[in-house]
C-alpha positions in Angstrom: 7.7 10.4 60.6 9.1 6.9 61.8 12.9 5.4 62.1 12.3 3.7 59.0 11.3 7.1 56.8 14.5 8.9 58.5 16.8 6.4 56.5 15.0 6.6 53.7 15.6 9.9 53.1 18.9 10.1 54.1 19.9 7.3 51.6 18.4 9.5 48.8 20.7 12.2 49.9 23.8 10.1 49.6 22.4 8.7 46.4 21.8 11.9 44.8 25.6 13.4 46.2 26.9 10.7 44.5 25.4 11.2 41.5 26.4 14.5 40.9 29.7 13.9 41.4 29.8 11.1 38.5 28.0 14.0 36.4 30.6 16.4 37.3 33.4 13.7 36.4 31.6 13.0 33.6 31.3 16.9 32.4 35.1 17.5 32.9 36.2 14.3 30.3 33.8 16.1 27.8 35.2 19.0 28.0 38.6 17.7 28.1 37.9 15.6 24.4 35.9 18.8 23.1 39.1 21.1 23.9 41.4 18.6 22.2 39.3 17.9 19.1 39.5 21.7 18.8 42.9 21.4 18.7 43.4 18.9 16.5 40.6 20.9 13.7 43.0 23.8 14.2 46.1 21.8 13.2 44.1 20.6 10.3 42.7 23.6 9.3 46.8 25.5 9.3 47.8 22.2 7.4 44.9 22.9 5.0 45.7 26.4 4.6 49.3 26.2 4.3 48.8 23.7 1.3 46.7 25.8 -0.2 48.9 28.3 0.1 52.1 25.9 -1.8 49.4 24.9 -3.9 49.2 28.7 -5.1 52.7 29.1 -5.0 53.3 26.1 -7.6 50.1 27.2 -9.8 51.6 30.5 -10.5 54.7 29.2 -10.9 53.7 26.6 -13.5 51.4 28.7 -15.6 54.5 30.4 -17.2 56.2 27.0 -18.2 53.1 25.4 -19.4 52.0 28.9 -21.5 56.0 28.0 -22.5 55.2 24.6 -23.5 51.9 25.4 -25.5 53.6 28.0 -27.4 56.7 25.2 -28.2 54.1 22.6 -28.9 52.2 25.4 -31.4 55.2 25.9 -33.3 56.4 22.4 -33.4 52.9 21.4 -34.7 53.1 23.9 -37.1 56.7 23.2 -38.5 55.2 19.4 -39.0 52.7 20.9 -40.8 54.6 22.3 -42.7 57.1 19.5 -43.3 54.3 17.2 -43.8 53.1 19.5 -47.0 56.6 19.8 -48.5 57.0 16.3 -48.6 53.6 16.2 -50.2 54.6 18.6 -52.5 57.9 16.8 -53.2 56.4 13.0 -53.6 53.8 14.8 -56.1 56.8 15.8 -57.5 58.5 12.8 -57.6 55.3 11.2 -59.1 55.5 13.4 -62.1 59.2 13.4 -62.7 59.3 9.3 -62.7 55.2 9.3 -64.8 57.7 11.2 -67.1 60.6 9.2 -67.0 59.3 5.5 -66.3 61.4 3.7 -63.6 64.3 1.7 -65.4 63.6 -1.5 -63.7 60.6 -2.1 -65.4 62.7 -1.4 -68.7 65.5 -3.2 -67.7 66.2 -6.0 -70.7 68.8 -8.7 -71.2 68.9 -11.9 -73.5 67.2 -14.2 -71.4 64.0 -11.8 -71.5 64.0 -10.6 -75.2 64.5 -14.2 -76.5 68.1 -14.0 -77.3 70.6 -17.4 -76.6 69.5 -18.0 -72.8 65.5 -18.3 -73.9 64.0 -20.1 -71.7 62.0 -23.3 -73.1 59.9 -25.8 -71.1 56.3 -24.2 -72.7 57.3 -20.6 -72.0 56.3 -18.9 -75.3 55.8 -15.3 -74.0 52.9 -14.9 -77.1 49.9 -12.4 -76.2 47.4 -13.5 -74.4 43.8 -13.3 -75.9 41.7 -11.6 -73.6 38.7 -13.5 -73.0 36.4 -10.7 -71.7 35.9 -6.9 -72.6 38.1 -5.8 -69.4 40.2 -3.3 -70.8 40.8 -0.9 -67.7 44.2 -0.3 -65.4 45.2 1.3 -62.1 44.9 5.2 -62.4 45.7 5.5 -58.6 45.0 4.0 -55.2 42.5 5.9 -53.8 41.9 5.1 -50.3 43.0 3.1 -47.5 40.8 1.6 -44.5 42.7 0.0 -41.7 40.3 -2.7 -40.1 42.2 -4.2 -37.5 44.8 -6.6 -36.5 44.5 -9.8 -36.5 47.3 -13.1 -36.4 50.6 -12.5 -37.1 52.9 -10.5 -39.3 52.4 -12.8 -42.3 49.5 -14.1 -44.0 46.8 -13.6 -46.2 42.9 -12.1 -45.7 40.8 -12.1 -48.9 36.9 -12.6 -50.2 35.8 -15.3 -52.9 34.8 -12.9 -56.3 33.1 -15.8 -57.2 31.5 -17.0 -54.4 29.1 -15.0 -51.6 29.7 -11.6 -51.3 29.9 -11.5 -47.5 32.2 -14.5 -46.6 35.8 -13.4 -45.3 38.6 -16.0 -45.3 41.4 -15.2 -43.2 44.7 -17.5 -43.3 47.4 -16.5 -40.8 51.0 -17.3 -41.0 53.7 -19.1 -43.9 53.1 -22.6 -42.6 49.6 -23.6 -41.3 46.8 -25.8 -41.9 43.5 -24.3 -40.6 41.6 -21.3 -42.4 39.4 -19.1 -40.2 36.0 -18.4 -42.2 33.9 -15.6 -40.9 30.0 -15.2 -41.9 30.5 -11.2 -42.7 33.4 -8.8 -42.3 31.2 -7.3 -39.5 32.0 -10.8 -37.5 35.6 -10.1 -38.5 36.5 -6.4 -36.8 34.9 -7.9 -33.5 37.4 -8.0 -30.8 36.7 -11.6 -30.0 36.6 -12.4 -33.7 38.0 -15.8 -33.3 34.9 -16.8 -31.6 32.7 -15.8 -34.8 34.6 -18.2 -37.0 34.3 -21.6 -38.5 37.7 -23.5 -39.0 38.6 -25.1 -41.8 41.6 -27.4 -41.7 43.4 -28.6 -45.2 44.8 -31.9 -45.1 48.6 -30.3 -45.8 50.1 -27.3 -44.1 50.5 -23.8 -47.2 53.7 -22.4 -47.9 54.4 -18.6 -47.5 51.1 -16.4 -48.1 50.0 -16.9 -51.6 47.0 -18.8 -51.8 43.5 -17.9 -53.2 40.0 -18.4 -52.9 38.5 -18.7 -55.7 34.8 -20.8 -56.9 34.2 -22.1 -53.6 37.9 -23.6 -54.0 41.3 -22.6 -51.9 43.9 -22.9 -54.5 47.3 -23.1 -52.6 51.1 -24.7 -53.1 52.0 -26.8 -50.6 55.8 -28.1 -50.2 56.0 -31.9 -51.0 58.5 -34.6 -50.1 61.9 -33.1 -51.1 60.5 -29.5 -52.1 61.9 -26.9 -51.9 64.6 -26.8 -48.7 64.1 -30.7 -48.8 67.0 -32.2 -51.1 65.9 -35.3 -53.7 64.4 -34.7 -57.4 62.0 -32.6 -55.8 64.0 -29.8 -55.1 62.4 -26.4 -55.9 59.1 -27.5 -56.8 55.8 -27.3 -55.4 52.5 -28.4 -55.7 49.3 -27.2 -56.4 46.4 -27.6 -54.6 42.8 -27.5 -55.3 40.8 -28.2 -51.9 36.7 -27.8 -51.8 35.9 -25.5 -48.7 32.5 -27.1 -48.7 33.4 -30.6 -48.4 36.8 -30.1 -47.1 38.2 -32.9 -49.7 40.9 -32.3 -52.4 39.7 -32.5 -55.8 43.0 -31.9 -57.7 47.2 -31.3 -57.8 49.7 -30.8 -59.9 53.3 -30.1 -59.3 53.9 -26.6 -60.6 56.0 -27.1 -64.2 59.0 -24.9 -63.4 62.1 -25.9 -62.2 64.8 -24.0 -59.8 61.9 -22.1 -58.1 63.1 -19.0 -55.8 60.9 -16.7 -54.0 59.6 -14.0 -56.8 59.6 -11.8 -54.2 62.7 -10.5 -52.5 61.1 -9.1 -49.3 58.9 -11.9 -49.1 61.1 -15.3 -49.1 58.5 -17.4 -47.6 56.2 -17.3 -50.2 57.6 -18.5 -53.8 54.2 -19.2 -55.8 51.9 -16.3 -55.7 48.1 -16.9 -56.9 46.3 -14.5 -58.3 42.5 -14.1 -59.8 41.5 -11.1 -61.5 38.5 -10.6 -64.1 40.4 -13.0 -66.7 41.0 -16.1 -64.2 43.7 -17.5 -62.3 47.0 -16.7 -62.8 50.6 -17.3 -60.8 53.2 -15.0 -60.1 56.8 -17.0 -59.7 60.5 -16.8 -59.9 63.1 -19.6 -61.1 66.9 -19.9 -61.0 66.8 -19.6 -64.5 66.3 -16.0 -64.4 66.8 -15.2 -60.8 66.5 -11.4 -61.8 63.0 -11.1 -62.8 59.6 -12.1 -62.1 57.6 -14.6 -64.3 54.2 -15.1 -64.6 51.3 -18.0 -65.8 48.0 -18.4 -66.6 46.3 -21.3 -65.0 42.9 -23.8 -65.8 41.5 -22.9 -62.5 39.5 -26.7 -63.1 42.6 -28.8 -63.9 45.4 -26.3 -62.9 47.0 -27.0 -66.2 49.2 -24.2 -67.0 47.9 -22.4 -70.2 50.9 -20.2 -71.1 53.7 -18.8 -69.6 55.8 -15.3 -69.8 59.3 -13.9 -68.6 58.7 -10.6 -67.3 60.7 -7.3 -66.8 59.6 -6.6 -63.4 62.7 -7.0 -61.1 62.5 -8.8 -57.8 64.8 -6.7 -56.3 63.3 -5.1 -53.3 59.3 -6.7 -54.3 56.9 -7.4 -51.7 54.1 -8.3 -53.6 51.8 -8.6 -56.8 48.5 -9.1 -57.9 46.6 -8.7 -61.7 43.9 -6.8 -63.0 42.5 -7.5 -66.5 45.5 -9.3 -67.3 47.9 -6.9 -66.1 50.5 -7.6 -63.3 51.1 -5.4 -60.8 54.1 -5.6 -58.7 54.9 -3.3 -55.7 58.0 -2.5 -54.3 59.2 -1.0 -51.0 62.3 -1.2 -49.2 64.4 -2.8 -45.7 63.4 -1.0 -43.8 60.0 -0.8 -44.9 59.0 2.7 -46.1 56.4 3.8 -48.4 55.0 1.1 -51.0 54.9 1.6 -55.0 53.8 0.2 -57.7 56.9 0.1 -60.1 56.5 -2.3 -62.6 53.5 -3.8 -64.6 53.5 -6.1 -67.6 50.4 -6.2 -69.5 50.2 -9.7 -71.3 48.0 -8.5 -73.9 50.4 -6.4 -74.9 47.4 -3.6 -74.9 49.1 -1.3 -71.8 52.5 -0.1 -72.9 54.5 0.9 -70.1 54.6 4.7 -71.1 50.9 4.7 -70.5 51.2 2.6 -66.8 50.5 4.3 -63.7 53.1 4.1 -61.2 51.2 5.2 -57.7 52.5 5.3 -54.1 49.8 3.4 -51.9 48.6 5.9 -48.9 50.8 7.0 -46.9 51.5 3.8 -44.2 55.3 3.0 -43.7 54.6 -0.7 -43.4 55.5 -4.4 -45.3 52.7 -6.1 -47.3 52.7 -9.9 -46.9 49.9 -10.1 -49.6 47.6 -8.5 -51.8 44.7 -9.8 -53.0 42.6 -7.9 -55.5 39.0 -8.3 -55.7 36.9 -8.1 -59.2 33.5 -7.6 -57.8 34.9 -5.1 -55.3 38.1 -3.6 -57.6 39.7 -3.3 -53.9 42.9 -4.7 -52.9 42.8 -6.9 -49.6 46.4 -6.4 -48.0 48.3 -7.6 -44.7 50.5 -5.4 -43.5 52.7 -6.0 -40.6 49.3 -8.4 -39.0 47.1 -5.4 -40.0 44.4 -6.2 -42.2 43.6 -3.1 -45.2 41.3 -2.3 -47.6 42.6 -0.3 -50.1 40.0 1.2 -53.0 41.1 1.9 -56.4 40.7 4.2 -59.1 40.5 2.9 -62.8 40.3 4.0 -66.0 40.7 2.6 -69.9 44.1 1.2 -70.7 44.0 3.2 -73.8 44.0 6.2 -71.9 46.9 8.5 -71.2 48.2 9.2 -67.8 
């Protein structure tokens, strides 16, 4: 073995000394993280365990109160229960005791309704109306209520053309505006982006309050001209009719309403003060004048020339009514109150003379403590379209002969 091979192996020597003591280094720092990540799992798992342990501790101390609470919320549920069935029992009640005793608004007379020295003139000649068709049926209750959804603002006016097609809803939002929203099928209409579904249709002057119609393919509505109502000159109180084609978006007719003095026939709803109507018979108004500020009048309209065919003063009060509509030539008026409360229909007038008002109906509308801005009733459908409070309803309704008894 040579120099050179001497060196060689003593080089490995040192190599492999050195080596092991980076291994042995190397050993000790993996020890020393191993022993402190020990430590560290032990602090985590007595954190862990002393949680659980409050976690126990709160358990079994909540499980009394909320056995408590259950128990409270069982008997508060039933004592609404049963509140909730005597006041059932006590507006059945109330329903009987006023079908037996009729309300004494809707009998309420003076000398300017039974024609004594304040008869009104100016075409009013309160004669019975010859009814045209066979319809001879009235309200026996309002059966149902379906809440669609909520759509514009707390005024305005959602309805269906019971001449035109069956499918088409028109929906008018607010007291003053000037563009319709036309969807293709009430379907479009509960989408949540309805808006998107609809056409527009813009009239060429703004509405006034929420009683216009559609009607034929036409949108019958009073718009406030030059000096109307609020607006000083020889206009004052009056308002104009309008007769505007939805399919050509022109007007084909107007006519300034022929009564003078006109208030809002409604005295929870002062923006509107004409109120159309269409029912099996034809188009018909609902209005109020200074004349009589107490109670409600009511016309029946051309629906080609808007000529006003006859006229009647009422008994219905305006006191504390939100809204109308008619029904084989009967007018409907319901009532609520400020705050708004349950909804009634108090008053009718039959101008055929053929319902007497000891043989009227007087139903509550399901139970929904709101403020109608409109009703529109339906023909085709017998359903009443209603906004309440920006929600639009469906209410279904229960006939039967006039001649009947209640």
């Amino acid at each position: 073995m040579g120099p050179s091979s001497s060196l060689l192996i003593l080089f490995l020597l040192s190599w492999s000394g050195h080596l092991r003591g980076q291994q042995h280094h190397l050993v000790e720092y993996m020890e020393r993280r191993l022993a402190a990540l020990e430590e560290r799992l032990a602090q985590c798992q007595d954190q862990s365990s002393r949680h659980a342990a409050e976690l126990r501790d709160f358990k079994n101390k909540m499980l009394p109160l909320l056995e408590v609470a259950e128990k409270e919320r069982e008997a508060l549920r039933t004592e609404a229960d049963t509140i909730a069935g005597r006041v059932d029992r006590l507006e059945r009640e109330v329903d009987y005791l006023e079908t037996q005793n009729p309300a004494l608004p809707c009998v309420e007379f003076d000398e300017k309704v039974t024609g004594g020295p304040g008869t009104k003139g100016k075409g009013r000649r309160n004669e019975k109306y010859d009814m045209v068709t066979d319809c001879g049926y009235t309200i026996s209750q309002v059966r149902s209520m379906k809440i669609l959804k909520r759509f514009g603002g707390p005024a305005g006016l959602w309805t269906k053309d019971p001449l035109g097609p069956t499918e088409k809803i028109y929906v008018l939002d607010g007291t003053q505006n000037d563009t319709a929203f036309v969807f293709p099928r009430l379907r479009d209409f509960t989408l949540a982006m309805a808006a998107r579904k609809a056409s527009r249709v813009r009239v060429p002057f703004p509405w006034v309050g929420t009683g216009q119609l559609v009607y034929g393919g036409f949108l019958y509505y009073a718009r406030r001209p030059p000096g109307g109502p609020g607006g000083g000159g020889e206009l004052e109180n009056t308002l104009q009719l309008i007769k505007f084609h939805l399919a050509n978006r022109t007007v084909v007719d107007s006519s300034v309403f022929p009564a003078e003095g006109l208030i809002p026939p409604y005295g929870l709803t002062t923006d509107t003060y004409i109120d159309l109507a269409a029912d099996e018979e034809g188009l018909w108004a609902v209005y109020a004048t200074r004349e009589d500020d107490r109670h409600l009048c009511l016309a029946k309209l051309d629906p080609q020339t808007l000529d006003t065919e006859q006229q009647w003063d009422t008994p219905c009060p305006r006191e504390n009514a939100e809204a109308a509509f008619v029904i084989c030539g009967t007018l409907y008026v319901v009532y609520n109150t400020r705050p708004a409360s349950r909804a009634r229909i108090q008053c009718s007038f039959d101008a055929s003379g053929t319902l007497t008002p000891e043989r009227a109906a007087l139903p509550y509308f399901p139970r929904r403590y709101g403020a109608h801005a409109s009703l529109r009733y339906n023909p085709r459908e017998r359903q009443l379209y209603a906004w309440d409070d920006g929600y639009q309803i469906v209410y279904k309704l229960e006939m039967r002969q006039k001649e009947e008894e209640v």
